[in-house]
C-alpha positions, -999 to 999 in steps of 0.1 A, spaced: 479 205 -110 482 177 -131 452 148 -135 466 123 -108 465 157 -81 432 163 -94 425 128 -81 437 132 -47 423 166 -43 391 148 -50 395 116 -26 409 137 0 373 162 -6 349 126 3 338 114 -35 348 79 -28 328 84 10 305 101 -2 297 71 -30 299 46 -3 273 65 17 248 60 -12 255 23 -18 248 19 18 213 35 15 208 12 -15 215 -18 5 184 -18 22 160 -23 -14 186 -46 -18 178 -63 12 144 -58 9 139 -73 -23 171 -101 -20 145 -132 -23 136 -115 -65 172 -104 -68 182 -142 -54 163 -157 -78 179 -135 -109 213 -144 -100 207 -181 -100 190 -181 -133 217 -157 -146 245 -180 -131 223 -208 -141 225 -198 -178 260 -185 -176 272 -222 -166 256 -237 -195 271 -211 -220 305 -224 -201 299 -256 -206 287 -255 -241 317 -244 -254 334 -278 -235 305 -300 -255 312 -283 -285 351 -291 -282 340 -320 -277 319 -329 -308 346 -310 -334 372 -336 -316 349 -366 -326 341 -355 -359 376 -350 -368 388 -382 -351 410 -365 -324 385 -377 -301 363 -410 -295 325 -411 -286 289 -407 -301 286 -377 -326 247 -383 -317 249 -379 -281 277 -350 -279 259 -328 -307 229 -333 -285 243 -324 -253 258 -292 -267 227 -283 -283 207 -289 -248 234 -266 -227 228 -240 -255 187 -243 -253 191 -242 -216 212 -212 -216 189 -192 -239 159 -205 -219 175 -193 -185 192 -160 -198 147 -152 -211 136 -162 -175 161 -142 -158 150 -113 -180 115 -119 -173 121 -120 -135 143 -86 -140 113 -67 -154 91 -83 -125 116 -72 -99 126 -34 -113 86 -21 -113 85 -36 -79 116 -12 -68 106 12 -86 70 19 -73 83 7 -36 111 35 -41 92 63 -54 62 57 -33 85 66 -6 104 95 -19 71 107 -30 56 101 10 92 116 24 85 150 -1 49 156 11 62 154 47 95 171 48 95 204 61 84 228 40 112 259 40 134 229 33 118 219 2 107 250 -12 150 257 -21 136 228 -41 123 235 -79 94 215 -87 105 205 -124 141 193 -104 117 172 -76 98 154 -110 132 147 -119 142 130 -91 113 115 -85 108 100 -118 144 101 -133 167 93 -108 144 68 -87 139 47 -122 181 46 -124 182 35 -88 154 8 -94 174 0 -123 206 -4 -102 191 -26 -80 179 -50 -103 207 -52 -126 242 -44 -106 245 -72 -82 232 -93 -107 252 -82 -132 286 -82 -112 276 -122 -103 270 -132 -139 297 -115 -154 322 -125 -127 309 -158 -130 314 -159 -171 349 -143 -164 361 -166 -139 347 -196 -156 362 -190 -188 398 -179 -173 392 -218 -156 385 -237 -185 411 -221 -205 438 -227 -173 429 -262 -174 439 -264 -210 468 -237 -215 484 -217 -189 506 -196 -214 471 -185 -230 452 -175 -194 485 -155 -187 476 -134 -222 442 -135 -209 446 -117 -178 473 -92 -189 449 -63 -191 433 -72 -157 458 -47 -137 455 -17 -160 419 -19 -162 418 -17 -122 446 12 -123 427 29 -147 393 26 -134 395 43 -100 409 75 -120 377 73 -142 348 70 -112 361 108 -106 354 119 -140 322 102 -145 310 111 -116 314 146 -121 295 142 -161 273 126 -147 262 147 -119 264 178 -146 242 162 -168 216 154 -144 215 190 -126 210 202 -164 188 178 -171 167 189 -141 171 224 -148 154 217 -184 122 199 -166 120 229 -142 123 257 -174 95 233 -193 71 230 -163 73 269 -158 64 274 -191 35 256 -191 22 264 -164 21 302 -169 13 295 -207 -15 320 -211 10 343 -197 35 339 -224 13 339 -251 -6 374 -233 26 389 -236 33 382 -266 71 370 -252 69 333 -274 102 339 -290 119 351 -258 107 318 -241 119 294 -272 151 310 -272 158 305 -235 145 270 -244 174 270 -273 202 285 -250 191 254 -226 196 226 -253 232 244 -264 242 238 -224 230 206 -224 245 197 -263 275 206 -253 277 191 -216 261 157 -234 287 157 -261 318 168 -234 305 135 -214 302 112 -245 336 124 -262 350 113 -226 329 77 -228 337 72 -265 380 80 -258 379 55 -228 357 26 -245 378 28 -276 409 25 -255 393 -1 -234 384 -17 -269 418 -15 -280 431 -35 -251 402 -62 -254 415 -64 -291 455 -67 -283 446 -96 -257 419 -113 -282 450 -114 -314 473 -125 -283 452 -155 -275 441 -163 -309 482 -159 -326 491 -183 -289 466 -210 -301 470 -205 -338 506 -212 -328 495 -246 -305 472 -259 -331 504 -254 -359 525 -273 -339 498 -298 -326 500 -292 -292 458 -286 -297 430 -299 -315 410 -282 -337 379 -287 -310 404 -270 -282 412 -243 -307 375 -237 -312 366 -240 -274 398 -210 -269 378 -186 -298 347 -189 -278 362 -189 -244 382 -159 -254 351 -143 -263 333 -149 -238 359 -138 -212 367 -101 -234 329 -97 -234 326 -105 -194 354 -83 -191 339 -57 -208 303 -60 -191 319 -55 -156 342 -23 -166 305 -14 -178 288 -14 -147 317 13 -135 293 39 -157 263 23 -147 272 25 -107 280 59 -112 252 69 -125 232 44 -100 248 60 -69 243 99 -82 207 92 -84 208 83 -52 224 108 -41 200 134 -56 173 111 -41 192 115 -8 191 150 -7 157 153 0 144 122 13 171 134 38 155 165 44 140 166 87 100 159 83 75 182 98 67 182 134 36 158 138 41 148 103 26 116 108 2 125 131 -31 141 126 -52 148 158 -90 147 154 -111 172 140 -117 196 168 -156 209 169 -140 239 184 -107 258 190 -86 286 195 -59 294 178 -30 320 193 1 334 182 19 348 219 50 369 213 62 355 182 90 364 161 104 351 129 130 349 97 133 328 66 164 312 64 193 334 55 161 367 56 153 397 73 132 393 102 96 392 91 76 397 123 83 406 157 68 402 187 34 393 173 3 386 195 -29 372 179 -56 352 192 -90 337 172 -120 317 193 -143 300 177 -168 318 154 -145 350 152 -143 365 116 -110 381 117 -92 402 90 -54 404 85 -49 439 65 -16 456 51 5 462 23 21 433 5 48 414 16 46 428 51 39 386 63 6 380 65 8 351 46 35 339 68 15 342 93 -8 317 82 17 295 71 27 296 108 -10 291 116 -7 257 94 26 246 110 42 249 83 67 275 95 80 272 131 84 311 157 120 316 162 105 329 192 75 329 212 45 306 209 21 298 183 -6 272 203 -40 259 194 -66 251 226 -93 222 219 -112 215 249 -91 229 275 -60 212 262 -29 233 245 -9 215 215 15 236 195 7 243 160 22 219 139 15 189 105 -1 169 135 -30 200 139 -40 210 105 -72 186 105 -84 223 127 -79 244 94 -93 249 59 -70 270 36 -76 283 4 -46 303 -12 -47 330 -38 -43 317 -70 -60 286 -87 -57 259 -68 -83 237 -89 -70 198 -103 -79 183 -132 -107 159 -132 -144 167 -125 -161 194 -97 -170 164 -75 -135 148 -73 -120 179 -65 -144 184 -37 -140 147 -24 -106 152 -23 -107 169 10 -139 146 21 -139 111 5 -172 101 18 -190 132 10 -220 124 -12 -236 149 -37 -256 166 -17 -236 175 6 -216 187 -25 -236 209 -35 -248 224 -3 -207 233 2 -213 250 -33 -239 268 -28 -222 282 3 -196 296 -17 -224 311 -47 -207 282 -68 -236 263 -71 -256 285 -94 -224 280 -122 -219 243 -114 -253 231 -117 -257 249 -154 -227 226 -166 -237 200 -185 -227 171 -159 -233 193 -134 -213 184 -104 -196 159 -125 -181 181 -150 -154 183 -161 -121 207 -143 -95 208 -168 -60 212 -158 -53 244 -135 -98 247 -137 -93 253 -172 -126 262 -180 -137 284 -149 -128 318 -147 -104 327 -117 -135 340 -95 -151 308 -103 -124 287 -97 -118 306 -62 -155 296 -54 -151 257 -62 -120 262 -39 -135 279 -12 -163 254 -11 -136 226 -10 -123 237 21 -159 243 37 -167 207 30 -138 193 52 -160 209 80 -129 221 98 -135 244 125 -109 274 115 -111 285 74 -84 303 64 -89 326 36 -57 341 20 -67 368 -11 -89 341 -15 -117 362 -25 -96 390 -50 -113 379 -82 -149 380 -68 -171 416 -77 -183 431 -43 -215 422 -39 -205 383 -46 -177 384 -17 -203 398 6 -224 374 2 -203 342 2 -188 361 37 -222 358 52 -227 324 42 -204 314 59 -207 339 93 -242 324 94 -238 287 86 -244 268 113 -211 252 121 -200 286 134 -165 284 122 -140 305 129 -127 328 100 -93 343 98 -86 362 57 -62 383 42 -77 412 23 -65 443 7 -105 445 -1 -126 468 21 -157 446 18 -139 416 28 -124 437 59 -160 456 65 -177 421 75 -151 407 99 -157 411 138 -120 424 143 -93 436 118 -57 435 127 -31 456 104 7 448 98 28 467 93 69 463 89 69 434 115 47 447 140 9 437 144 -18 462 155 -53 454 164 -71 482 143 -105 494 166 
């Protein structure tokens, strides 16, 4: 199939429609910042004009000086010089104004992606790598800002400067606006085959590009890992194999840029010697003056480089519109149920799973007919061998996951609201893992309750036998958490979390292997903290740990994708 089917094979497959489905989600910033973007068109036009007519004024003083013309050298040397002044000054404003207008798009835009990610629903986003999410979110939503600030006001100046010039020169020569506008036609031929290819580069080279941030992330994050097993070298060579993809795809996109700018170029080039042979040939014959020929050179300039700014934002769209496009994808992505909602904090609550079955998309079925019910101040354990669900049970718990089948309900004060975003202000979670953020004890501890002053800090601490640790560091409750709770050791940081999510006084804590790295006698006594605090929560953990199971009033076991109550 030769390059022309290739074409139609893709038109036919929606690239064009697809592309006009991103500009119209761009339209709105547009729309929403039009007053800023206004403003940088009229300067840009504003300066434009006065580059225009400059080149008139400076006509006109070459005429007077060399006596083709009649008038004051004094006045027509200073009104050129004004109309350049003014264009320089208007070109600096409308910069200026362009810097003001793209942070403003920028934060709006990513502020949003980044509110539309926390709230999508979860299965959807977890196909999502969290390197490729950064990407977008930092990456792509700068092009789009970009796009918005620049393109519209871009295709008005330089349609302006092309149109103005192609005037002025009409006015004076036809034969020469006729060389001027010869490429005009091939360009437009040309440049709907070449949206197809760039689009595809460009897409490539962002996926890699992603894929890179994702690989880097990784790496860090599980750095003591690396460096434990002593697997450096297989992780820099990975890294290596990654650049050689990306060298190659960059240098594939730039031979393709470099081949069609040269033979853009090339044309510019044959129309400029056209139009500067035409008016060497007018001012031989004096048909021109030597002002008129110097007006053509600068007119001629002007109108290649116009020409060449708008076959520029071609690249620049493309790569605008595949942004969004990746931005798209996920801001696109259905939110949670009750994801802007959040119910009160119950004082009390029961939380029951009725008959419910479920899959992960494209999975085995993971439970099956599973009945579980936890009143307030039950201590509940979930027991059984890995990856039999219990953790997706709690994620169904959270609302985070919905039951193919059957019911999973909460009941607050005699009322019955299904388990969604909207009823998580009822639970506390901790996961396994370390789930500590950089900063200082205290601000990871507020971060669940803003208002919480230090005493009531440490009280949650001392709940969770983290306050004999925290109070020995140096700034006590103020010191520092590097990132990941570099610093703490995993049972320490487990502690800090636990107490976290006892702070935000929620009814129902939900402990998932949250205890794993604590020694025995520690767990057992952060458990009976909490059974005999005074709020009289409810506690629901997954444990593989006997001591952990030993203190709960009820243990339930699963097993394949059937739950048991174990007596």
């Amino acid at each position: 199939m030769g390059f022309s089917g290739k074409l139609k094979t893709k038109i036919k497959e929606g690239y064009f429609k697809e592309m006009l489905h991103e500009i119209r989600w761009m339209l709105k910033y547009f729309r929403r910042y039009r007053f800023a973007v206004l403003i940088h068109i009229l300067l840009g036009v504003a300066g434009t004009a006065m580059s225009l007519l400059s080149s008139v004024a400076m006509k006109k003083l070459i005429d007077v000086v060399t006596g083709f013309d009649t008038g004051g050298i004094v006045a027509a040397a200073a009104l050129m010089l004004g109309l350049m002044l003014g264009s320089v000054l208007m070109n600096a404003a409308a910069s200026r104004i362009a810097a003001v207008i793209n942070i403003r798009v920028q934060n709006g835009i990513q502020a949003e992606v980044y509110d539309r990610m926390l709230r999508s629903d979860w299965e959807s986003l977890e196909k999502f790598r969290s390197g490729d999410l950064i990407n977008r979110l930092n990456g792509d939503v700068n092009t789009v800002a970009s796009g918005v600030t620049s393109l519209l006001p871009g295709l008005v100046s330089g349609g302006v400067q092309f149109i103005g010039s192609l005037i002025i020169i009409l006015l004076y020569d036809k034969v020469m606006a006729f060389i001027a506008l010869i490429g005009v036609p091939v360009t437009v031929l040309c440049s709907r085959m070449l949206v197809v290819r760039m689009r595809e580069y460009s897409r490539k080279m962002k996926d890699i590009g992603s894929q890179v941030m994702s690989f880097h992330e990784d790496s860090f994050r599980n750095l003591s890992t690396i460096k434990s097993f002593g697997v450096m070298d297989g992780f820099r060579d990975r890294m290596l194999a990654m650049q050689e993809t990306y060298r190659k795809a960059l240098l594939e996109y730039n031979g393709f840029s470099v081949l069609t700018g040269m033979l853009m170029s090339i044309l510019g080039l044959c129309i400029s010697v056209g139009c500067f042979g035409w008016g060497v040939y007018r001012l031989w014959t004096g048909f021109i003056s030597f002002g008129t020929m110097t007006m053509f050179l600068q007119l001629t300039n002007m109108l290649r480089s116009s020409f060449t700014t708008l076959i520029g934002l071609v690249p620049s769209a493309i790569s605008v519109t595949t942004s969004a496009g990746r931005i798209m994808a996920v801001t696109e992505l259905s939110e949670e149920e009750g994801a802007r909602e959040l119910m009160p904090t119950p004082d009390s609550c029961r939380v029951e799973l009725r008959n419910v079955s479920f899959a992960y998309s494209g999975g085995a079925t993971v439970l099956k007919d599973v009945c579980f019910a936890a009143s307030q101040g039950d201590t509940v354990a979930l027991v059984g061998p890995s990856g039999e669900g219990k953790t997706t049970m709690i994620r169904l718990i959270l609302g985070l996951i919905k039951p193919a089948e059957g019911e999973a309900v909460i009941i607050t004060g005699g009322e019955e609201a299904r388990l969604s975003a909207a009823t998580r202000s009822a639970f506390a979670y901790v996961p396994q893992g370390n789930t500590i953020l950089a900063g200082t004890v205290a601000d990871n501890m507020r971060m669940v309750c803003p208002d919480a002053d230090d005493e009531m800090i440490k009280e949650a601490l001392r709940l969770a036998c983290a306050y004999d640790f925290v109070s020995k560091l140096p700034d006590g409750i103020y010191g520092s958490t590097g990132e990941h709770g570099g610093g703490f050791s995993e049972g320490q940081a487990q502690r800090i979390a636990i107490a976290r999510a006892l702070l935000s006084d929620a009814p129902v804590l939900l402990l998932d292997e949250a205890t794993s790295a604590l020694d025995e006698e520690t767990e057992r006594r952060l458990l009976a903290n909490i059974k005999n605090d005074k709020r009289n929560r409810t506690l629901i953990i997954v444990t593989h740990r006997a001591a952990a199971a030993e203190v709960c009033d009820r243990r339930y076991s699963l097993n394949g994708t059937r739950l048991t109550e174990v007596k």
